[in-house]
C-alpha positions as CSV (number, residue, x, y, z in Angstrom):
1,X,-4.6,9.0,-25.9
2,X,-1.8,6.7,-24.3
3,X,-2.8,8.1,-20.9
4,X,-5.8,9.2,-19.9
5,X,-5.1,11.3,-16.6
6,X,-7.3,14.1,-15.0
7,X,-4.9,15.8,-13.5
8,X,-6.0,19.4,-13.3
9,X,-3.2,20.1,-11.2
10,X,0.7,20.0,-11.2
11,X,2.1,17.4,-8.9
12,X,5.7,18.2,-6.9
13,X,7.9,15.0,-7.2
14,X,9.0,14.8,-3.3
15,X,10.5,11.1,-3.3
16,X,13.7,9.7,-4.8
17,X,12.8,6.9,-7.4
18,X,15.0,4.2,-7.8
19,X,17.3,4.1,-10.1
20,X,17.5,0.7,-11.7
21,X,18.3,0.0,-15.5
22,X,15.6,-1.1,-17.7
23,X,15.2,-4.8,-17.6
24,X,17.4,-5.5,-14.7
25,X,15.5,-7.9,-13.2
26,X,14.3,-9.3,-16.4
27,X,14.0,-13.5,-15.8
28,X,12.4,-13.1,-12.8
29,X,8.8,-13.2,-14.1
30,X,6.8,-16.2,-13.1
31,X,9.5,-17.8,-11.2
32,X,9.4,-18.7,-7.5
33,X,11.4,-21.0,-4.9
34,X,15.3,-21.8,-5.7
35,X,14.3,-20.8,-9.5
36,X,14.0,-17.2,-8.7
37,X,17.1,-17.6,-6.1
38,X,18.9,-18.4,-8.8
39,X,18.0,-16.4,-11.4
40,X,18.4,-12.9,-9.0
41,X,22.1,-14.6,-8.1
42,X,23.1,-14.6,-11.9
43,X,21.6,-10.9,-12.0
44,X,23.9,-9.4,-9.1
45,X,27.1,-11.9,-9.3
46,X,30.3,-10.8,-10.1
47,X,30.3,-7.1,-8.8
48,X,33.0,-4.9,-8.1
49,X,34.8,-5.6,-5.3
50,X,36.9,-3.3,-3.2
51,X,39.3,-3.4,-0.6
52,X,38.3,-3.8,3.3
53,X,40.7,-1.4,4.1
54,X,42.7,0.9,1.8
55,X,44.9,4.4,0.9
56,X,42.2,4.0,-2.1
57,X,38.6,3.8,-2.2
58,X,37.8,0.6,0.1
59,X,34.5,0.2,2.4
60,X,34.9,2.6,4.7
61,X,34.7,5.7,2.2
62,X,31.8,3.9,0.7
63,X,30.3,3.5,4.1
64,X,30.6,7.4,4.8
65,X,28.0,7.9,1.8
66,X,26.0,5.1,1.5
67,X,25.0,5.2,5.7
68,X,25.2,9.0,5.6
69,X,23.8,11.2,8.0
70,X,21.2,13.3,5.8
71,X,20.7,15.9,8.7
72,X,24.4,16.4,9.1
73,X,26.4,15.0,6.1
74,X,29.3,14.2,8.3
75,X,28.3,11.9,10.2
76,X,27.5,7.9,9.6
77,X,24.2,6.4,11.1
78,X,25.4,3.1,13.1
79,X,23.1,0.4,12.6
80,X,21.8,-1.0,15.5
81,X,21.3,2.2,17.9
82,X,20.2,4.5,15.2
83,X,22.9,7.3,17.2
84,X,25.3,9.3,14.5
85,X,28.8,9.6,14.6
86,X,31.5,11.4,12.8
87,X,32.3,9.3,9.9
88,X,35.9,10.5,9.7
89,X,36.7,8.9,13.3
90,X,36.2,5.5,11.7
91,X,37.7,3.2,14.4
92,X,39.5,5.6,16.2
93,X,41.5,3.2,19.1
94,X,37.9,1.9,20.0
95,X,36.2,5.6,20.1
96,X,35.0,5.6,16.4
97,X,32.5,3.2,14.4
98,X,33.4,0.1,13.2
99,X,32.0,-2.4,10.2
100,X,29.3,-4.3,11.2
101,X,29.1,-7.9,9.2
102,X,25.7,-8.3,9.1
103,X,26.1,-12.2,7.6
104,X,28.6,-13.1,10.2
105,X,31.9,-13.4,8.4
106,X,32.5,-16.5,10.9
107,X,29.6,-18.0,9.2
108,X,31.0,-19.4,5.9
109,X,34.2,-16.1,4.9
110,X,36.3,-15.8,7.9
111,X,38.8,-14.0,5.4
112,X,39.0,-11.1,4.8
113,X,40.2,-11.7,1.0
114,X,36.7,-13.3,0.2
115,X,34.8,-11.4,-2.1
116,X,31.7,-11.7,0.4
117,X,34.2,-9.9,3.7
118,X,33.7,-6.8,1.7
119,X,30.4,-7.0,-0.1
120,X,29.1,-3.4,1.4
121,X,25.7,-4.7,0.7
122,X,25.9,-6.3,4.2
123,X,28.2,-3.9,5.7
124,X,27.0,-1.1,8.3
125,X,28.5,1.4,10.4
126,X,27.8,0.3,14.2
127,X,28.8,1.0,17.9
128,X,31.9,-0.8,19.0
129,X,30.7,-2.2,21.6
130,X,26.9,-2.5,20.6
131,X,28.8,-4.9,17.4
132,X,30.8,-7.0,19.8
133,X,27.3,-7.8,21.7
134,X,25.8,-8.7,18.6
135,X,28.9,-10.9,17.6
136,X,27.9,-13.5,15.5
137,X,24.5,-14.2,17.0
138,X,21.8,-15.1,14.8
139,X,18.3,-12.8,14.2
140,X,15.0,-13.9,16.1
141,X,12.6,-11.6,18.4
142,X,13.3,-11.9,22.7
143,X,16.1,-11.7,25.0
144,X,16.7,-8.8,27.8
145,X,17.6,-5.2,26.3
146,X,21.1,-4.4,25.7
147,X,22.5,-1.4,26.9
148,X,25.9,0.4,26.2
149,X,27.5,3.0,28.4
150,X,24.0,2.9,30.3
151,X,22.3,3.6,27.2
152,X,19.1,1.3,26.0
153,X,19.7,0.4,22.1
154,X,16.6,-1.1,22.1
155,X,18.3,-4.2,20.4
156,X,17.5,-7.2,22.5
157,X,19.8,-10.5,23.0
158,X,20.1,-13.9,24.6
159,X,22.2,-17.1,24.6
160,X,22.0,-16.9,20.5
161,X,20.2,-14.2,19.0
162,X,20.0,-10.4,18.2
163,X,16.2,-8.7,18.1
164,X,17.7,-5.1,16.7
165,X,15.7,-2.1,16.9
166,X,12.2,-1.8,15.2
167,X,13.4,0.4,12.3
168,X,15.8,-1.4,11.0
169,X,14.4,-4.7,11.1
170,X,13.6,-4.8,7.5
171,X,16.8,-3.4,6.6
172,X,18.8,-6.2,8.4
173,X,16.3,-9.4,6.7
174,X,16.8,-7.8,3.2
175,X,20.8,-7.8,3.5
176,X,20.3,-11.1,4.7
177,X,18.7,-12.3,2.0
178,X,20.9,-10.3,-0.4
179,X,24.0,-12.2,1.0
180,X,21.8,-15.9,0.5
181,X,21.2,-15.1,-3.0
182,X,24.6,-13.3,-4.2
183,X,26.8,-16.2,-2.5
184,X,24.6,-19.5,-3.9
185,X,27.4,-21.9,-4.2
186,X,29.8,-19.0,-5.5
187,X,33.5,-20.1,-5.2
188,X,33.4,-22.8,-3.1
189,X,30.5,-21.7,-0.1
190,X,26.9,-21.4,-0.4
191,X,25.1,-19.2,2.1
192,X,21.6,-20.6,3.0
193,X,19.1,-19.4,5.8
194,X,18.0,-21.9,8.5
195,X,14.7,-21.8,10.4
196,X,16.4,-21.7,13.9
197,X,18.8,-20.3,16.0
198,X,22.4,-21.4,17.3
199,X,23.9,-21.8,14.1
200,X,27.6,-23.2,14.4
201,X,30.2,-21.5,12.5
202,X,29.0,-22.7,9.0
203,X,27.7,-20.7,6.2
204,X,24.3,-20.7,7.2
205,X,22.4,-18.2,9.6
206,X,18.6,-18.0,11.5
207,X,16.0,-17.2,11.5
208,X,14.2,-17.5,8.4
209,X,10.5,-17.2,9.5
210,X,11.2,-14.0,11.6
211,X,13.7,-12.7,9.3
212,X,10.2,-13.0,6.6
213,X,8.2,-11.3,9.0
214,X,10.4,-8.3,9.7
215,X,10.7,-8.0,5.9
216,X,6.8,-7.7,5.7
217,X,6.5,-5.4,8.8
218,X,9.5,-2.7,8.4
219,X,9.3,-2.3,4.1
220,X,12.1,-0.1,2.1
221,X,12.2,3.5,3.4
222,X,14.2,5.7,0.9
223,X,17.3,5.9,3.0
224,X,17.5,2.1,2.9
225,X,16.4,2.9,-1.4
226,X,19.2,6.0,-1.4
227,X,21.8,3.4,-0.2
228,X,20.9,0.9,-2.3
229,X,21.9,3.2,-5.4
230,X,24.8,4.7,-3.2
231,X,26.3,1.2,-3.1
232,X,25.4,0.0,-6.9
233,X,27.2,3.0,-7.7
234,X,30.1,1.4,-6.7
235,X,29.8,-2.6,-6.8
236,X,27.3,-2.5,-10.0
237,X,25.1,-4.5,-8.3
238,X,21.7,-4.0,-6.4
239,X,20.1,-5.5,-3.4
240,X,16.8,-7.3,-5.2
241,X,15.2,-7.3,-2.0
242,X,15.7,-3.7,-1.6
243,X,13.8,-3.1,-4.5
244,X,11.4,-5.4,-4.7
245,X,10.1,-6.8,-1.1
246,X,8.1,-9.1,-2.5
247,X,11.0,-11.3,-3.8
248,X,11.0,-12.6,-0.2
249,X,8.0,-14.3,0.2
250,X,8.6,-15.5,-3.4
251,X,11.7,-17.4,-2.5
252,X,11.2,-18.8,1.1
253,X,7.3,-18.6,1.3
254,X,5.9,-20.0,-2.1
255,X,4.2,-23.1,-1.0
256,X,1.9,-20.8,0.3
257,X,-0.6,-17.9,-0.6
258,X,1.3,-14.7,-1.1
259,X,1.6,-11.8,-3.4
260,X,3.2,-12.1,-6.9
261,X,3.8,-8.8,-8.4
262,X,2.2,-5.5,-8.7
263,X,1.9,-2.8,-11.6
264,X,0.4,0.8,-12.1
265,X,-2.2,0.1,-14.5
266,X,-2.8,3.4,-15.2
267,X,-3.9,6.8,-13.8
268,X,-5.1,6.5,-10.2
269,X,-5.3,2.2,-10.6
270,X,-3.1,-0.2,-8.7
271,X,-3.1,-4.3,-10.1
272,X,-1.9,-6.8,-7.5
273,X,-1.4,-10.3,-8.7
274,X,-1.5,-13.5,-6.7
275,X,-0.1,-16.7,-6.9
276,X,-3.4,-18.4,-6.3
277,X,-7.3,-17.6,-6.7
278,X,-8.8,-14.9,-4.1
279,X,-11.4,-15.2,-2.4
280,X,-13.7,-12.8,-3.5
281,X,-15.7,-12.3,-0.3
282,X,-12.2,-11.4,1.7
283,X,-10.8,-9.9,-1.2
284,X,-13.2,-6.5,-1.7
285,X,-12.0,-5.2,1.8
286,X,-10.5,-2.1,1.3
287,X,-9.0,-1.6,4.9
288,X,-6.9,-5.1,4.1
289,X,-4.8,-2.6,1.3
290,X,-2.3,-0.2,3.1
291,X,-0.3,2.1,0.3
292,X,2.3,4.4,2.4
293,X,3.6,7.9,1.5
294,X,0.0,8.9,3.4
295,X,-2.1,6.8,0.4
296,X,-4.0,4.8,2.5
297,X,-6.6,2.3,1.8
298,X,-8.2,2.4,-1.8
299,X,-11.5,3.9,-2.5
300,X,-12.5,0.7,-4.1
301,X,-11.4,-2.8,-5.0
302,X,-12.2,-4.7,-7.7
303,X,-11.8,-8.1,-7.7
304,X,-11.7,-10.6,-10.9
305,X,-10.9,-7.9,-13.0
306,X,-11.4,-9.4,-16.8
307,X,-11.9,-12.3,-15.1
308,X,-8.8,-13.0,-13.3
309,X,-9.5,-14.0,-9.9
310,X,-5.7,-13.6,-9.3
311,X,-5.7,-10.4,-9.7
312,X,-7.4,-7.7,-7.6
313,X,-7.3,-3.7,-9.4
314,X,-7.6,-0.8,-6.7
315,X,-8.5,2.3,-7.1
316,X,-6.4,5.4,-5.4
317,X,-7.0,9.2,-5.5
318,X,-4.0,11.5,-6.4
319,X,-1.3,8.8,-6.3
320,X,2.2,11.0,-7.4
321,X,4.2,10.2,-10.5
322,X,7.0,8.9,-10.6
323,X,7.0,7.5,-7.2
324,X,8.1,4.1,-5.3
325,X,5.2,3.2,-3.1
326,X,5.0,0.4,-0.5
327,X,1.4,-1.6,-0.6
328,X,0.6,-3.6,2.4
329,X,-1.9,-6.4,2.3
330,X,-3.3,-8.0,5.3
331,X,-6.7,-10.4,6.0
332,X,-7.4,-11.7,2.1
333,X,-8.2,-15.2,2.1
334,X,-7.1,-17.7,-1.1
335,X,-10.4,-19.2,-2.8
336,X,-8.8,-22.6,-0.6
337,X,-9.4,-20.3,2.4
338,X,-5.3,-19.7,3.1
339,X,-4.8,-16.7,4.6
340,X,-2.1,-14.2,3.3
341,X,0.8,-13.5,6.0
342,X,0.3,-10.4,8.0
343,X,1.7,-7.1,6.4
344,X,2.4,-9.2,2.9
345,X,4.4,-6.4,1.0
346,X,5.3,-5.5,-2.2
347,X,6.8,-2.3,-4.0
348,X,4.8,-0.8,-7.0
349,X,6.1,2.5,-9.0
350,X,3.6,4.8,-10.6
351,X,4.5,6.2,-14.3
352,X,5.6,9.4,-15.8
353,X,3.8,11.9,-15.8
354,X,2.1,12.5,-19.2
355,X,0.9,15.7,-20.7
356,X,-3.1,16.6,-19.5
357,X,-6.0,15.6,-22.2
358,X,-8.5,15.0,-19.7
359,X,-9.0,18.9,-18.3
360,X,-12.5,18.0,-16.9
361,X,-14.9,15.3,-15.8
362,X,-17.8,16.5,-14.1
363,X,-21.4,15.0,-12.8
364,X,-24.6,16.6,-12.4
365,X,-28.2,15.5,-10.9
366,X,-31.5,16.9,-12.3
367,X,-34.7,15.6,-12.0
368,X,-33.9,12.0,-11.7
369,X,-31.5,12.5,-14.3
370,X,-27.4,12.3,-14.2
371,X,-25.6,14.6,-16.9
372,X,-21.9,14.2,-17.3
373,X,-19.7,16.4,-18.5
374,X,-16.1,16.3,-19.8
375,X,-13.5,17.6,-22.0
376,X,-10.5,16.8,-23.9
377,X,-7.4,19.0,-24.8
378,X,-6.0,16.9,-27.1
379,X,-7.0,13.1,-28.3
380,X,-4.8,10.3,-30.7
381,X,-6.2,7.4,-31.7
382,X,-9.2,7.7,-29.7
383,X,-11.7,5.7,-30.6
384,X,-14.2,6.4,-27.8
385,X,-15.6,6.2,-24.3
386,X,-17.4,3.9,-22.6
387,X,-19.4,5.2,-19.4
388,X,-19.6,2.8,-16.8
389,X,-21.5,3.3,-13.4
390,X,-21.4,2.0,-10.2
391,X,-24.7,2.3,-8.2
392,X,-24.0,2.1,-4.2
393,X,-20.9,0.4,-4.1
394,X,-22.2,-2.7,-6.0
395,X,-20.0,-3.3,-8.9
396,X,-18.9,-1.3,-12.0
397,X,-21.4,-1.8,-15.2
398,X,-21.4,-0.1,-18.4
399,X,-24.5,2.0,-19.0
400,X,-23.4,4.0,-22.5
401,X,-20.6,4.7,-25.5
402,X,-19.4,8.1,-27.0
403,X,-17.5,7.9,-29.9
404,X,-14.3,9.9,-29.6
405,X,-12.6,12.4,-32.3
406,X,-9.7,10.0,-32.8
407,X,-6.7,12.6,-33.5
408,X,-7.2,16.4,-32.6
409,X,-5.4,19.4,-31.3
410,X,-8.3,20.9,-30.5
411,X,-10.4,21.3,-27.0
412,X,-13.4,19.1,-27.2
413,X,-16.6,18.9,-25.1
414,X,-18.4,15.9,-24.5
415,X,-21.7,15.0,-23.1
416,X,-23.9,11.9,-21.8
417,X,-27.8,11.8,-20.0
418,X,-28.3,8.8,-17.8
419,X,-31.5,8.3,-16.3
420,X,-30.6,7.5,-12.0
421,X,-32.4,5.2,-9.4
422,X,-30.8,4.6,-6.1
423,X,-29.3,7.0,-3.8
424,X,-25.7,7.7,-5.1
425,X,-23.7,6.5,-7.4
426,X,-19.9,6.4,-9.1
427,X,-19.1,6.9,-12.8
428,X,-16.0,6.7,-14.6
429,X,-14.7,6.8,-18.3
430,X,-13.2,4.0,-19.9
431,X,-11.2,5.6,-23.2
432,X,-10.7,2.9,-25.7
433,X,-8.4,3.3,-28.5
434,X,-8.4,2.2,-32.1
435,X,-5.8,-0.6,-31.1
436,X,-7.9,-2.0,-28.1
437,X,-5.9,-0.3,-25.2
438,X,-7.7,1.8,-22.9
439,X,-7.2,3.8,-19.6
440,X,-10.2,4.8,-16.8
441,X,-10.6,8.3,-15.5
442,X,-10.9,9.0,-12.3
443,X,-14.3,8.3,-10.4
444,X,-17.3,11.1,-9.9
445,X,-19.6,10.5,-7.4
446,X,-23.4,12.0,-7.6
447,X,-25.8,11.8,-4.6
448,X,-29.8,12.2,-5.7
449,X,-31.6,15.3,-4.3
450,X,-34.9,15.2,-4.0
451,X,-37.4,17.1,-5.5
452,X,-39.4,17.9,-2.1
453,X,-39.6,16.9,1.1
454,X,-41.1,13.6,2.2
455,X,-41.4,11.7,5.6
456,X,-42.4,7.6,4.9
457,X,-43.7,5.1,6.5
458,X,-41.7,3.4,9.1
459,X,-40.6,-0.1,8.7
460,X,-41.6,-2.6,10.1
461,X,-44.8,-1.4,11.5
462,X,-45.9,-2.5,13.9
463,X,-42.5,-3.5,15.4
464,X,-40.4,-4.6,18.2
465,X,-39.2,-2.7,19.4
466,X,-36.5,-1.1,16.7
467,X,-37.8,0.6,13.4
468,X,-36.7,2.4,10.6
469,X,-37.5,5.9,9.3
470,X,-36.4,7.6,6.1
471,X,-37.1,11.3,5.1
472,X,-36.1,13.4,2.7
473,X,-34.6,16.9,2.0
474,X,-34.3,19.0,-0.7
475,X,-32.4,21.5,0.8
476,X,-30.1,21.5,3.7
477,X,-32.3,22.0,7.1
478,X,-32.4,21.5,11.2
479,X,-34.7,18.4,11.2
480,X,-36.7,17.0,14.2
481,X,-38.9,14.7,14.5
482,X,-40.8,14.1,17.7
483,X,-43.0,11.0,18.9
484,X,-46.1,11.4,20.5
485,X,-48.9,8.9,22.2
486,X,-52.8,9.2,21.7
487,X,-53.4,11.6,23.9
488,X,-51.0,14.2,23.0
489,X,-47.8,14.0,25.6
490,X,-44.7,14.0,23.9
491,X,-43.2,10.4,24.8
492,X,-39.3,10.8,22.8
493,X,-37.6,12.9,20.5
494,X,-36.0,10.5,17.5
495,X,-34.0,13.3,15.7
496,X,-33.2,16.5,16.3
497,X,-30.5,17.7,14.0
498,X,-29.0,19.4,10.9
499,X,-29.1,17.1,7.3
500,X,-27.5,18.3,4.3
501,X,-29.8,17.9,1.1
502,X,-30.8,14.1,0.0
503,X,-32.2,11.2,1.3
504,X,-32.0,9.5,4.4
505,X,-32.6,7.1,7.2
506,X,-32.7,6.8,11.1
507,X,-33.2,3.7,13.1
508,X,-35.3,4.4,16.7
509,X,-35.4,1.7,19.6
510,X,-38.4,2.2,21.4
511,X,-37.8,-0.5,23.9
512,X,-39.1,2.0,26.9
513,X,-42.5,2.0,25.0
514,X,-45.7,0.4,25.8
515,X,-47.4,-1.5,23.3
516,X,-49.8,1.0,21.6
517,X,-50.4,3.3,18.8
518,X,-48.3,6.6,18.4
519,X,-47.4,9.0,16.2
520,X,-44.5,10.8,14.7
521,X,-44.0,14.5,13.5
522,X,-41.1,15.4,11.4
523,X,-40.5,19.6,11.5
524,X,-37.9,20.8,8.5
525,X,-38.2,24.3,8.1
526,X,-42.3,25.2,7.4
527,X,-42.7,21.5,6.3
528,X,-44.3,19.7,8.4
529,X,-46.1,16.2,8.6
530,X,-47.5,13.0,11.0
531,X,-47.6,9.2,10.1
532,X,-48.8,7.2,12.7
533,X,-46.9,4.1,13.9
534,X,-47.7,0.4,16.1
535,X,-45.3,-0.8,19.0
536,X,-46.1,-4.5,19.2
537,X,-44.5,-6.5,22.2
């Protein structure tokens, strides 16, 4: 079994996945710095240039479909305003759209025979008047809003920089960076980022720390991914950043702790790699993990998988085929206590989807005992399963082994006892093939239920003035339980509720008590009980 999926359900593909050849960025692994700069440049060099402005195909028919209007075809989206516009007015005497050059053309191709004048990687259709504002300002965050015909743009400006609006902020840092990496020392000019602003007319362009941060904070949205393809299309070439975020931090943030790459591992599993040691501690957090498409935070990380304490595996529910997601990681610490950069980013795609062996993968609790449950449709080359558990959150462990049927066409049930302490647990299967390779179901969770019902002991007793009380339930119920002092008056009321079946516990303050002895009478139904208790002050 190559892939060991439950799905028991078919999946809709909603979302465009990117259309790169296989091994297109191949040389990139394991390199950082000016290595990987230069190894993306010889990837996307020498593409296909056309005309600025031509009878033939030149930018501004690319333009009209790579910055397309998707609710009205027609039109172009303009860059900095985010307002749409007839793409056939193009510049229209000053009432159309013009080309935006993101890299300022001042700043290292002033003509417009250089091959980087008409590179539509950096090219966007913008406001007239909005594009002379900009000029050839560099990017940083401030100034006063700018507005146009008395309309805000929500772009902001001073002496020397542009701040354009929020969604697009990511867009403009990753043509940016494109430009920095296709021109590195190509005929004659070398286009480098600069960590400040007021850049003279050179080939070089600010500001490199907020241009990092506005990568990590506005990540690839499939109309920035749909333009991408729109434009390699064309030019046979794509934007690397465009397509993988991460290469960002990879290039101009290296020296510190940041995210290397990411993979689906298989079925529902997500592996992030680092480029140093986590910190375990920091590291298990599932709220620093942010997957978008609605994904969310994992349901559990596991850190130092095999281990490798650069690599952290989490584990999703229902993540769709053939997708491009977004993962977002925020708060993890290095094991040298370097925090990773806000909103750290990097794009992962999830694999085909495969045809369903495992049709189902079920838990049941009796008597202090677990029984699990699944079946296969079809196996190859299965050797097995190993049954791991995970008892309250504390760690995956393997508990058992099944032997598998190796190759069959045939619908196969399976079963495994374990004996359960503990309050809930998680189990998984681990399906090992002949060669070694394996793939995890997805997780079942079991909760216990008790046999009968129980009030205990609070703890600490006495105490000061909080203490803890468990009970359990066999059955669902309306539970109350009532305090009461030596002579009979009812003093509180600690719970007073419905509880679904299990086991559980309530904490009770009773700094408005007296010191004294007192008692406490839980009410579930016709059970009924008292244990005594000591407030101590």
């Amino acid at each position: 079994m190559k892939r060991f999926t439950a799905l028991l359900f078919s999946l809709v593909l909603t979302t465009m996945l990117a259309a790169q050849p296989a091994g297109y960025y191949s040389g990139t692994d394991g390199k950082f710095g000016n290595s990987l700069k230069s190894q993306l440049h010889y990837i996307i060099r020498n593409h296909v240039r056309f005309p600025y402005s031509s009878s033939s195909t030149d930018t501004w028919d690319i333009l009209k479909q790579s910055d397309k209007d998707t609710t009205n075809p027609a039109n172009v989206i303009l860059i900095y305003t985010g307002w749409t516009l007839d793409g056939e007015a193009e510049y229209n005497n000053g009432n159309g759209w013009n080309r935006e050059h993101v890299w300022p053309n001042s700043h290292g191709f002033p003509n417009s025979g250089d091959t980087a004048y008409t590179d539509v990687h950096h090219l966007r259709p913008s406001n007239i008047a909005v594009n002379g504002a900009r000029g050839n300002k560099d990017f940083d965050n401030g100034g006063n809003q700018y507005f146009t015909g008395g309309q805000p743009t929500n772009c902001f400006t001073d002496g020397d920089s542009w701040e354009p609006r929020p969604e697009v902020k990511g867009d403009i840092a990753r043509m940016v960076m494109y430009m920095a990496s296709r021109y590195e020392g190509f005929s004659g000019y070398d286009l480098e980022l600069v960590d400040y602003t007021g850049t003279p007319s050179q080939p070089i362009l600010g500001k490199q720390s907020t241009l990092l941060a506005w990568n990590r904070q506005d990540p690839p949205d499939d109309y920035e991914r749909n333009r991408n393809e729109v434009i390699y299309s064309y030019q046979h070439n794509r934007n690397p950043f465009v397509d993988h975020p991460e290469f960002a931090d990879r290039i101009y943030n290296s020296g510190n702790f940041i995210i290397n790459y990411a993979v689906h591992a298989a079925g529902n599993i997500i592996e992030v790699y680092f480029n140093q040691d986590i910190n375990p501690f920091s590291a298990v957090n599932k709220d620093a993990y942010t997957l978008d498409r609605g994904a969310g935070h994992p349901y559990y990380v596991e850190v130092g998988y095999q281990d490798n304490y650069k690599l952290v595996r989490l584990y999703y529910n229902n993540l769709v085929p053939t997708t491009k997601y977004n993962l977002q990681i925020t708060g993890i610490t290095s094991s040298s206590n370097e925090t990773i950069a806000e909103n750290s980013v990097v794009a992962v795609t999830t694999d085909d989807v495969v045809p369903v062996e495992l049709t189902s993968f079920t838990a049941t609790f009796v008597n202090g005992t677990v029984i699990l449950n699944w079946s296969t449709a079809t196996e190859t080359n299965n050797r097995g399963f190993e049954i791991e558990k995970n008892i309250e959150n504390k760690g995956w462990n393997r508990v058992g082994f099944v032997d598998g049927k190796g190759n069959s066409a045939e619908i196969t049930e399976y079963t495994y006892s374990d004996y359960f302490e503990g309050t809930s647990a998680g189990y998984r299967l681990k399906q090992v093939d002949y060669d070694g390779s394996f793939e995890y179901s997805d997780v079942v969770e079991v909760t216990a239920i008790p046999e009968k019902y129980a009030l205990s002991q609070n703890y600490p007793n006495p105490f000061n003035p909080v203490t803890t009380i468990e009970f359990e339930l066999p059955e669902a119920n309306n539970v109350s339980i009532t305090v009461y002092d030596v002579l009979g008056n009812k003093v509180a009321e600690m719970v007073n509720s419905y509880y679904g079946a299990g086991k559980h516990s309530v904490k009770y303050n009773a700094s408005a008590f007296n010191s004294g002895v007192y008692f406490y009478e839980m009410n579930a139904g016709s059970f009924k009980t008292i244990r005594k208790m000591i407030v101590l002050k």
